[in-house]
C-alpha positions in Angstrom: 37.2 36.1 126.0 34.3 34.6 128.2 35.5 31.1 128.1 38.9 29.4 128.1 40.3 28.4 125.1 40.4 24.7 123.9 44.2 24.7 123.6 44.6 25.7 127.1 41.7 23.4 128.5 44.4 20.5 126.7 47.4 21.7 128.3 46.0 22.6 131.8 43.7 19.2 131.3 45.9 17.9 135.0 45.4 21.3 136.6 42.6 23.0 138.9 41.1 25.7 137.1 39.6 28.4 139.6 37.9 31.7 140.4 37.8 34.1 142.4 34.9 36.7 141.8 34.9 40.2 142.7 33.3 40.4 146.5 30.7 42.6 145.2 28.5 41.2 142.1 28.7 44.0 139.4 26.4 43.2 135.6 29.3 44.7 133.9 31.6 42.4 132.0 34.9 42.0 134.6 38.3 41.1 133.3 40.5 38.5 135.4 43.7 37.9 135.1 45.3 34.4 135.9 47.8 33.8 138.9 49.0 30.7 140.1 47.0 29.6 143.2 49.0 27.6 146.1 47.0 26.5 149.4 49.7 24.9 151.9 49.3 24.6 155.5 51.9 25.1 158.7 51.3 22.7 161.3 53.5 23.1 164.4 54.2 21.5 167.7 57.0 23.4 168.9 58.7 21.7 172.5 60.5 25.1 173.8 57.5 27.7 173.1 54.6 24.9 173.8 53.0 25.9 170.3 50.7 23.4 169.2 49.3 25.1 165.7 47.9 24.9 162.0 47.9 27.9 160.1 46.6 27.8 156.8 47.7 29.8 153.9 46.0 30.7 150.0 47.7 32.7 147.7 47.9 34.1 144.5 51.0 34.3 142.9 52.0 36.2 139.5 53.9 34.8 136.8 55.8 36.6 134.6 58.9 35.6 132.5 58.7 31.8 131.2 59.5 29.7 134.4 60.3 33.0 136.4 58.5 34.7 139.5 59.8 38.2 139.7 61.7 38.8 143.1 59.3 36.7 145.6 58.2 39.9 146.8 55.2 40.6 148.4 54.0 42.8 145.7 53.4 39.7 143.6 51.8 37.6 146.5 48.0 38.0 147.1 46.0 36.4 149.9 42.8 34.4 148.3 39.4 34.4 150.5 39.2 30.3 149.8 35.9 30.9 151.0 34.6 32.8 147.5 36.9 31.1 145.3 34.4 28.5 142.8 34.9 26.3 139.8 32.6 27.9 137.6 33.2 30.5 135.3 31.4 33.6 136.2 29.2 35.7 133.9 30.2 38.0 132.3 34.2 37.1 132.7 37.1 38.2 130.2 39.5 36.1 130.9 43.1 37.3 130.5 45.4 35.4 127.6 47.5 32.7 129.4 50.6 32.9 128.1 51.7 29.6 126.5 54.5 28.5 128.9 52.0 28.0 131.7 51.6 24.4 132.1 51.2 21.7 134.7 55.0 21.4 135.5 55.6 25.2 135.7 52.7 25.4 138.4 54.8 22.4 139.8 57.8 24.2 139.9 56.7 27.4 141.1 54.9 25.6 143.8 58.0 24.3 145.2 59.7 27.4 144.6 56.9 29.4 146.9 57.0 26.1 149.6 60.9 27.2 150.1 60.0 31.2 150.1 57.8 30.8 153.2 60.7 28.6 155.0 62.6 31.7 154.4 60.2 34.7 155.2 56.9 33.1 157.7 57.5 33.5 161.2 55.5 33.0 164.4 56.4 36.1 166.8 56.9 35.4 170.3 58.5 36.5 173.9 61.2 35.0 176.3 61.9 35.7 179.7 65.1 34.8 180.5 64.6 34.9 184.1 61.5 33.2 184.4 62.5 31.3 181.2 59.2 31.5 180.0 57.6 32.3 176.7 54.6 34.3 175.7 51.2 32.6 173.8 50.9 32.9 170.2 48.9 35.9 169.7 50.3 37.5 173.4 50.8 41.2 173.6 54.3 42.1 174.9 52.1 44.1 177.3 50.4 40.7 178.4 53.4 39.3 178.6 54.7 41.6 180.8 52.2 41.7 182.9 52.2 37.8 183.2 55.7 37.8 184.3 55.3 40.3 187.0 52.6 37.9 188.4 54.6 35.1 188.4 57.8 37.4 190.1 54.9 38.4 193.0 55.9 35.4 195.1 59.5 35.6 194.9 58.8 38.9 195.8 56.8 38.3 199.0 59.1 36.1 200.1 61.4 38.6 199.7 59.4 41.3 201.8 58.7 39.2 204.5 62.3 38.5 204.9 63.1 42.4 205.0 59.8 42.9 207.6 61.3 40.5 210.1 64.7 42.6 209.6 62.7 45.5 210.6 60.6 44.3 212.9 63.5 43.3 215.1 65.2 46.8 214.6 61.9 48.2 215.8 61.4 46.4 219.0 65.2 47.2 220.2 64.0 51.0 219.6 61.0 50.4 221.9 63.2 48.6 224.1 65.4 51.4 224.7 63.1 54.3 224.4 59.5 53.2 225.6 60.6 50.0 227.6 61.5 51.5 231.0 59.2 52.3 233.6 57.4 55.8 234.3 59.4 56.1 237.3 63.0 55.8 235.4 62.3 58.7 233.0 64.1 61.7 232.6 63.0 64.9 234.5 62.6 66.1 231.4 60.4 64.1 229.8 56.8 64.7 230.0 54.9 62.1 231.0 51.5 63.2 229.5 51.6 64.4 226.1 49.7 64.7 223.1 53.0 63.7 221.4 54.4 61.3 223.8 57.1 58.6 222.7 54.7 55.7 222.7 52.4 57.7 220.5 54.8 58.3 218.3 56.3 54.8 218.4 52.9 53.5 217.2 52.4 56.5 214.6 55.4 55.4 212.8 54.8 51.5 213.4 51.7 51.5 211.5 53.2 53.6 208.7 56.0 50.7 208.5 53.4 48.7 208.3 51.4 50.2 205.9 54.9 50.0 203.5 55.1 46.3 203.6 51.6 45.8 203.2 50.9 47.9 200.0 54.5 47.2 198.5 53.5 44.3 196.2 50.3 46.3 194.8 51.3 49.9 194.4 54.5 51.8 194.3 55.2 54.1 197.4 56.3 57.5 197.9 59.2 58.8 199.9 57.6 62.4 201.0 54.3 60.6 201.8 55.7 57.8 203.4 56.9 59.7 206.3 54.8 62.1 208.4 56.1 65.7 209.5 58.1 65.4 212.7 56.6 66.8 215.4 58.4 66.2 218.9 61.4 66.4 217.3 62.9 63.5 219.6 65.8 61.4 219.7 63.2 58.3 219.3 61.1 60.4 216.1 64.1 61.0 214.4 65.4 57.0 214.4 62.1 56.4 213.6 61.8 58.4 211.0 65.4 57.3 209.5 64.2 53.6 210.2 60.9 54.6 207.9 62.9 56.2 205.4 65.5 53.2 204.9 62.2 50.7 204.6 60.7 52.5 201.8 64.1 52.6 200.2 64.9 48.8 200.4 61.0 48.6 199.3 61.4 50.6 196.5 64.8 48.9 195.4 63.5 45.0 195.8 60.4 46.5 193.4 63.0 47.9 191.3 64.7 44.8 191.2 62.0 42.5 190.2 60.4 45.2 187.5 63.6 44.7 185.9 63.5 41.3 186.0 60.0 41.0 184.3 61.0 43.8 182.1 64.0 41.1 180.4 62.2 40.2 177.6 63.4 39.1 173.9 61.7 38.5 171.0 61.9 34.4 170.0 60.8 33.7 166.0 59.6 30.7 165.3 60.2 29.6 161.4 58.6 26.3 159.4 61.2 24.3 158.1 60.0 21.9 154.7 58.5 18.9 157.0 55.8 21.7 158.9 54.5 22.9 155.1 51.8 20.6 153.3 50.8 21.2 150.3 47.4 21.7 149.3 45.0 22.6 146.8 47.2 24.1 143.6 46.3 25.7 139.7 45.5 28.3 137.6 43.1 31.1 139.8 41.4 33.4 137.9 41.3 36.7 139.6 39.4 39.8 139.0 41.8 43.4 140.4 38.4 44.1 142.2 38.5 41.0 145.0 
């Protein structure tokens, strides 16, 4: 059957009649089957996530059973390219026999029916942080997200660091106080006073590396067997300063710790249309080939 039949022209006389051809012309006759076509829209503008968004939605529906849609599953639910969908019949179309209960109110009902189906099963997908309470974009990657987070964590961080520098600044200076702050004169016998390896060699060795921690921390993570040179004096002053070393690149690596975990407290937030964020659109009978 190439054309639709005068009896169903009469009852569908207050409904759209559509098409949807197959993507690729063929000059062999195609058969189409009929579905019920639905175009409705989701508009939101959600306060907690910031969304501000229309989505827009065509769909082909089966019908089975008078006034009955078997399960809402997704099986029977097609997307429509709106943009290939015409008004005129193609050639060489054999339409499908509609079955007689199809009329203007079923479509009506089973319009309504599909409205309340996507209250139940769309969603929008996104990302909190409770810390930072903070949510993700629309179409942001937990990744993204993630990495977002830890940006906006970096100056709490800092602040943070340069806190725990001034601790170890200070614990520095009373070292050099009582190890490099005396004069020549008031050194042990024992102590050389040229060296390769002296004290305030080593004092400044180690300073810089301290140094080095606080400055790289918020960039790159550190490592405790390359964060502290091999000892070489083997002095009372090396081994405090290689202690002090050692305890900065542990509160480092714990305050990094801390805030990766923070970032890392993320939980998915769904965002569902409720009937007043669904408009209905453009509804009938869509003739569809299986080939779309």
């Amino acid at each position: 059957m190439t054309k639709m039949d005068p009896d169903w022209v009469q009852r569908l006389k207050d409904v759209d009649i559509l098409y949807l051809p197959p993507k690729t012309p063929v000059k062999a006759a195609v058969e189409y089957f009929p579905f019920i076509y639905v175009e409705a829209s989701i508009d939101f503008n959600d306060i907690r996530t910031g969304y501000r968004g229309a989505e827009k939605l065509a769909r082909a529906l089966k019908f089975y059973e008078s006034h009955a849609i078997a399960g809402w599953s997704e099986e029977i639910i097609h997307d429509a390219n709106i943009d290939r969908i015409q008004e005129n019949t193609p050639r060489a179309a054999r339409l499908r026999p509609l079955p007689e209960f199809i009329d203007f109110e079923f479509i009506e009902s089973v319009k309504k029916l599909y409205i309340e189906y996507l209250t139940r099963t769309w969603k929008k997908l996104f990302y909190h942080n409770s810390e930072l309470n903070i949510y993700s974009g629309a179409n942001e990657s937990t990744d993204d997200f993630k990495g977002r987070c830890q940006e906006q964590f970096l100056g709490q961080m800092r602040e943070e660091l340069n806190q725990l520098r001034v601790v170890f600044n200070r614990m520095q200076e009373q070292l050099k106080e009582k190890f490099i702050g005396i004069g020549e004169t008031e050194l042990p016998d024992t102590a050389p006073l040229k060296s390769e390896t002296n004290d305030r060699d080593i004092y400044s060795r180690y300073a810089e590396r301290i140094a080095a921690l606080f400055l790289n921390a918020a960039s790159s993570a550190t490592d405790a067997e390359a964060a502290v040179p091999r000892m070489e004096k083997h002095s009372e002053l090396e081994e405090r300063l290689v202690a002090l070393t050692l305890e900065a690149h542990r509160k480092i690596a714990h305050l990094r710790d801390r805030y990766e975990k923070k970032a890392e407290r993320i939980d998915e937030y769904i965002l569902r249309p409720n009937l007043r964020n669904i408009h209905y659109g453009r509804s009938g009978i869509l003739w569809m080939s299986m080939k779309v």
